[in-house]
C-alpha positions in Angstrom: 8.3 -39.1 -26.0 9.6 -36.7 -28.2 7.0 -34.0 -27.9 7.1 -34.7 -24.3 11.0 -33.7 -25.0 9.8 -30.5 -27.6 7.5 -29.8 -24.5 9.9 -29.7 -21.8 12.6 -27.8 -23.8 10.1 -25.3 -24.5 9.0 -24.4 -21.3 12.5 -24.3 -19.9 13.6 -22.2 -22.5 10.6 -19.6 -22.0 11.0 -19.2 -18.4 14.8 -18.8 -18.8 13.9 -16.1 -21.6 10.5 -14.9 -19.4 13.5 -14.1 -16.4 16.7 -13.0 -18.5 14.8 -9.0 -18.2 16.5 -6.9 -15.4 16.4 -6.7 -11.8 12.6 -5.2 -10.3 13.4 -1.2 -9.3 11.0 -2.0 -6.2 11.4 -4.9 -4.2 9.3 -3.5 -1.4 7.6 -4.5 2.3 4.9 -2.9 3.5 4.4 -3.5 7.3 2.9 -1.7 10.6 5.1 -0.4 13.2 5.7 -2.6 15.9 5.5 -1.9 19.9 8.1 -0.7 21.8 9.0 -3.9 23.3 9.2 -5.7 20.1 11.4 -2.8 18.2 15.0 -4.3 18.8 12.9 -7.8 16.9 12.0 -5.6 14.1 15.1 -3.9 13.5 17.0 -7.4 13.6 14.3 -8.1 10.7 15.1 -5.3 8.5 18.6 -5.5 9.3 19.1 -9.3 8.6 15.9 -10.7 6.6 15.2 -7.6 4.3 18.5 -6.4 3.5 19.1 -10.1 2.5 16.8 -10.7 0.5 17.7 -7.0 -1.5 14.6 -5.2 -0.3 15.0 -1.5 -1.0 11.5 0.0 -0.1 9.8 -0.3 3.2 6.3 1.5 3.6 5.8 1.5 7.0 2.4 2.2 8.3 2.7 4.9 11.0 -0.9 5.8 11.0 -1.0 7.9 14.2 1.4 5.8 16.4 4.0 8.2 16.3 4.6 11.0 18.8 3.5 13.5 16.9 5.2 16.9 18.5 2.4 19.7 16.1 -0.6 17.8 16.8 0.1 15.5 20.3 -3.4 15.1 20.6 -3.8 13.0 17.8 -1.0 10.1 19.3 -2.7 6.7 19.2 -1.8 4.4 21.9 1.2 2.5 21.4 2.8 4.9 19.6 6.7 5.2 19.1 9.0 8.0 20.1 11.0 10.4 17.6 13.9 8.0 18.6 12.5 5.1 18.0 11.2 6.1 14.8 14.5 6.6 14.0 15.9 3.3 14.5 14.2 2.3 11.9 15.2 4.7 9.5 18.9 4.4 10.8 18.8 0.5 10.0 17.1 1.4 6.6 19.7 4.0 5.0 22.5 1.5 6.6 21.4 -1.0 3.8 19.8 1.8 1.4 16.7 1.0 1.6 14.0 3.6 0.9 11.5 4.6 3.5 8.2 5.4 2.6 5.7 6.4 5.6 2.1 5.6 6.0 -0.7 7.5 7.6 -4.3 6.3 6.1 -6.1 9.4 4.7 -9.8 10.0 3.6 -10.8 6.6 4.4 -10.1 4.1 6.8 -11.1 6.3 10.1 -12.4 3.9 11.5 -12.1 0.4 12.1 -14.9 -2.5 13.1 -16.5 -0.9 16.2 -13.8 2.2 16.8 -13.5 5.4 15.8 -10.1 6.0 14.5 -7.8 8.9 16.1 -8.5 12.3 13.7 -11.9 11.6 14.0 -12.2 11.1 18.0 -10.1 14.1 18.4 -11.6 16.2 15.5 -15.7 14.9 15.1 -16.4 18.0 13.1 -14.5 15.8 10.1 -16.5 12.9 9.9 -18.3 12.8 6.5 -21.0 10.6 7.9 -21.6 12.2 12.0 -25.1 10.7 11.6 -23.8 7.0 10.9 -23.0 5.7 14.5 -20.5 3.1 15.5 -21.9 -0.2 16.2 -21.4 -2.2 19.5 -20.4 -5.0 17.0 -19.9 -4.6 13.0 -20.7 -7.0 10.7 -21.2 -6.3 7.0 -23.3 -5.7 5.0 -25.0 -3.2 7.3 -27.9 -1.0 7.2 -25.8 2.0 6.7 -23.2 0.4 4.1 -20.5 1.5 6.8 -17.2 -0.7 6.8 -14.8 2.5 7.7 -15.2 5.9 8.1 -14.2 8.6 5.6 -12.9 11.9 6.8 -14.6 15.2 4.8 -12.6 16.1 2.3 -14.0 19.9 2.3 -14.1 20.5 5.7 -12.1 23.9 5.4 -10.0 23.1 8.6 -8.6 19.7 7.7 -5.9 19.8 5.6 -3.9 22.2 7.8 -4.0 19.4 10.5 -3.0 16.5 8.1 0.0 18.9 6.1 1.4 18.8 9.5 1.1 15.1 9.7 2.5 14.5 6.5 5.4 17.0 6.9 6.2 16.0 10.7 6.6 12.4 9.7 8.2 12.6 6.6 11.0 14.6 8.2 11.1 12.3 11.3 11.8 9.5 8.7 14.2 11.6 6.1 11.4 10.7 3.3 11.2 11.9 -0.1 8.0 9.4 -0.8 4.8 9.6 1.6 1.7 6.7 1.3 -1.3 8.3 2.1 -3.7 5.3 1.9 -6.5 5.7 -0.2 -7.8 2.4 -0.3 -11.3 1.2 0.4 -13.1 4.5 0.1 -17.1 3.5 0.9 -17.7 7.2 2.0 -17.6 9.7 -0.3 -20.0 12.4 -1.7 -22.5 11.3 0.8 -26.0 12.5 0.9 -25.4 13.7 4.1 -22.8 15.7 4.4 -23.4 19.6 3.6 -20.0 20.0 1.8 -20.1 16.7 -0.4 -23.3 16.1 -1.4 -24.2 15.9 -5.2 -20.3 16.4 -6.0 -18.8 14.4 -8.1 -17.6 11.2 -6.3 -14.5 10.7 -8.7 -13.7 14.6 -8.6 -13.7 14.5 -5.0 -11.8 11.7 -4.8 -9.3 13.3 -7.6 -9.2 16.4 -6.1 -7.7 15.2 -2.8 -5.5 12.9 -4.3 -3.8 16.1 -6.1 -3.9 18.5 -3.2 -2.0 15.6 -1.3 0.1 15.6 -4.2 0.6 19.2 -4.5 1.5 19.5 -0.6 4.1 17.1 -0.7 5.8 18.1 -4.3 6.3 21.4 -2.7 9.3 19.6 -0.9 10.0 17.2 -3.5 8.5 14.3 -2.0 6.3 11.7 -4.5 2.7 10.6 -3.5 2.1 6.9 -3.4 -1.5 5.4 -3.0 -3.2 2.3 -3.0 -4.9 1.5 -6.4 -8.5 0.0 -6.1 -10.1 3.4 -6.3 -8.9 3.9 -9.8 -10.7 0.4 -10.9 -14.2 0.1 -12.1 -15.4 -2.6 -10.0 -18.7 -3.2 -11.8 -17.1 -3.4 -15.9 -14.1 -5.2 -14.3 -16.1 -7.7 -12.4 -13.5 -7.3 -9.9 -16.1 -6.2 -7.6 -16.1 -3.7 -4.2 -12.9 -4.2 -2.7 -10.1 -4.7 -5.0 -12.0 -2.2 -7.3 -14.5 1.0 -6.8 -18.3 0.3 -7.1 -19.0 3.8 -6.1 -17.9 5.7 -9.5 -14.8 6.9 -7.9 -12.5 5.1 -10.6 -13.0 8.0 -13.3 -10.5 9.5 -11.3 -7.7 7.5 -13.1 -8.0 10.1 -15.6 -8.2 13.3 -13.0 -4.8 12.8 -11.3 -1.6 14.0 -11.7 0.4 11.0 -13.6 3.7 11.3 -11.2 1.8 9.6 -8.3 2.5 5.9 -7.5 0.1 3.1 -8.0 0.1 0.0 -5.3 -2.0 -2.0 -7.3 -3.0 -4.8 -4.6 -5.1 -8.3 -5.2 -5.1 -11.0 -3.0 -7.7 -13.5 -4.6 -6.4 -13.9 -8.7 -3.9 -12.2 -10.9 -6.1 -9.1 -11.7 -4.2 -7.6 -14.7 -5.1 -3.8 -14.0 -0.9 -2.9 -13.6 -1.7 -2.7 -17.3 -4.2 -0.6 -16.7 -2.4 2.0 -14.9 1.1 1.5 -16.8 -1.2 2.1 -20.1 -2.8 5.4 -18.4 0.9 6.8 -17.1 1.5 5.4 -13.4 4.4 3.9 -12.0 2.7 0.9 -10.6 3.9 -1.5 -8.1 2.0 -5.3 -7.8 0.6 -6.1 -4.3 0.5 -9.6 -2.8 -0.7 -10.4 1.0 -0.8 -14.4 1.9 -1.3 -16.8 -1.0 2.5 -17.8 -2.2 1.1 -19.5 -5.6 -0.4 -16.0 -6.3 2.6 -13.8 -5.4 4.6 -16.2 -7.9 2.5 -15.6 -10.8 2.2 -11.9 -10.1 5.9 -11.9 -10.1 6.2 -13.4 -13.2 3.5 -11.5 -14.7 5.9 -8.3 -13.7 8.4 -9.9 -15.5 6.8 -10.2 -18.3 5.0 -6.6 -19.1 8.4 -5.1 -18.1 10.5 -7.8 -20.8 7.6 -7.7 -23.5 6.5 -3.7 -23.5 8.4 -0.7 -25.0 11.1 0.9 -23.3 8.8 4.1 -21.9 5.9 1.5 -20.9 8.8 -1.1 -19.8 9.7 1.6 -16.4 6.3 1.9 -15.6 6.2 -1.7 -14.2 8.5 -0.9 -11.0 8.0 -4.0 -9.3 6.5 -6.2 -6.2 5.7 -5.0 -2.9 4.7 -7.9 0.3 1.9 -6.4 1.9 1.4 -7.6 6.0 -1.8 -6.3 7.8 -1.4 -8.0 10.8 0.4 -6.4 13.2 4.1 -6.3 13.3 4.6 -7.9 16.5 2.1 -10.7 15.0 3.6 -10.9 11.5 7.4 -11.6 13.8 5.6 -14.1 16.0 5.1 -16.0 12.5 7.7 -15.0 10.6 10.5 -16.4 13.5 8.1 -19.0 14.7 10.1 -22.7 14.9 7.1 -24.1 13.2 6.6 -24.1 9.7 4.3 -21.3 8.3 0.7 -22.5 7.1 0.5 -22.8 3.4 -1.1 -20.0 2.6 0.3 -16.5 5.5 2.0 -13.5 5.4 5.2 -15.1 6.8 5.3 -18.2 3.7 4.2 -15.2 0.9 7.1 -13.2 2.2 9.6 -16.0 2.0 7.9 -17.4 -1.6 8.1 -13.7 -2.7 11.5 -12.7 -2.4 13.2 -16.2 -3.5 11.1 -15.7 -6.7 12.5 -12.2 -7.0 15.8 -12.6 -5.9 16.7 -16.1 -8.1 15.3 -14.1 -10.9 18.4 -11.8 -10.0 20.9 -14.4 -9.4 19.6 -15.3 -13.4 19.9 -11.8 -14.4 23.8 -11.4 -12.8 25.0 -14.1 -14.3 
């Protein structure tokens, strides 16, 4: 009984210690814009469930629903108005939280069996134009194709997606942009008359700092998904949450003032270390698993309470990722029914208690 005792006082006093750190810098939501119809929902969202649960970063994934005025030939359906857009960013700075928009770049053009916008509009940009869409994806696949990577040499592209950038980051009063980045299975390919035999991780690098460049012009930051940056293969973390196409070398090829949104959905991958060690500002990245979200959350804790001050402000914090839809993720979220154990809506809620009682510990 009394090592039971020795036991329980222990743990108790460690988590008390593990929490007594200081509140996270980012306490972000990542989310797709919503319809139309379901915007007055959303903005009742951010204005009543984010603001009180102290979010203060929102990265919202535009992509090319937005009524782009430079390039209105690149407006996917369902797209929002200039108004509407701003809405959201009025509801935002009314409880300061930071805006951060989306628009997926170099990969993700494409998505099960349809082309994505840049690359219906602008074909000449498709780093793989001999890989067709099929009438039905599945994976694997003869031609390794889960999305579709723009060329990043094509010498007319990046004057089309500066525009983007600039257009919607001004449209949202943003000094941060996300340009994607994730899940990058085309790159460098064999077929391409630009890429092929370059470097995969250079190419990768080199459009992560021209993205980088553009925007610190105006003094806006580059964020970016992290799996690139991973060796899949040494890791064992495999394709997905890590690179198995030699792109991760690029960790040491970018500029070190770019944010990392270091996602895993399946275990506590420890790579924020791995980018705090190599000079990012990294940001952890849960999706639907509540148990997981918790431990990554105290995991933050912990690097941020147990490193050195200059490695201690590299560990910025937790970000909910939702990649449903918005409209979806509200159904869910305001549904009278309990969420299922393990969905966006229950990791949202699970999330932000953990994060926000870790606050009320820290306050008083």
């Amino acid at each position: 009984m009394k090592k039971l005792t020795f036991l329980f006082i222990t743990v108790i006093l460690c988590y008390v210690d593990l929490f007594a750190s200081d509140v996270l810098p980012v306490r972000g939501f990542c989310i797709a814009t919503p319809e139309s119809k379901h915007l007055d929902r959303f903005i009742k969202f951010i204005d009543e469930e984010l603001a009180s649960r102290k979010v203060n970063t929102l990265v919202l994934r535009i992509d090319y629903r937005y009524e782009f005025e430079r390039h209105p030939e690149l407006r996917d359906h369902g797209f929002l108005t200039k108004q509407e857009l701003q809405r959201i960013v009025a509801v935002c700075q009314k409880h300061q939280i930071r805006i951060i928009p989306q628009v997926n770049l170099l990969g993700h053009q494409s998505w099960a069996e349809s082309t994505g916008k840049l690359l219906q509009v602008y074909p000449q940009f498709d780093e793989t134009p001999g890989v067709r869409m099929p009438d039905k994806h599945e994976w694997p696949n003869a031609d390794s194709l889960y999305c579709k990577s723009y060329c990043p040499l094509h010498p007319d592209l990046h004057n089309i997606i500066f525009n983007l950038i600039d257009e919607i980051c001004d449209a949202c009063d943003a000094d941060a942009f996300h340009a994607g980045m994730d899940e990058v299975f085309y790159i460098g390919h064999k077929d391409c008359p630009r890429c092929a035999g370059h470097d995969k991780a250079e190419l990768y690098a080199n459009e992560v700092n021209l993205l980088r460049g553009h925007l610190k012009k105006k003094k806006r930051q580059l964020w970016i998904w992290g799996d690139r940056l991973i060796d899949g293969n040494a890791t064992g973390i495999g394709l997905w949450e890590g690179s198995a196409n030699n792109t991760h070398r690029a960790i040491d090829l970018i500029s070190k003032d770019i944010v990392i949104c270091d996602w895993h959905y399946e275990r506590a991958e420890p790579t924020a270390t791995l980018f705090a060690l190599k000079g990012f500002n990294v940001v952890t990245c849960p999706w639907q698993k509540p148990e997981l979200a918790v431990v990554q959350t105290q995991d933050m804790f912990r690097l941020r309470k147990n490193s050195n001050h200059q490695l201690r402000n590299r560990y910025q914090g937790m970000m909910q990722t939702i990649w449903s839809g918005a409209d979806a993720f509200l159904d869910e979220f305001y549904s009278n029914s309990a969420p299922a154990d393990e969905s966006q809506a229950a990791c949202f809620k699970v999330l932000f208690d953990a994060i926000n009682v870790t606050n009320t510990t820290i306050s008083h």
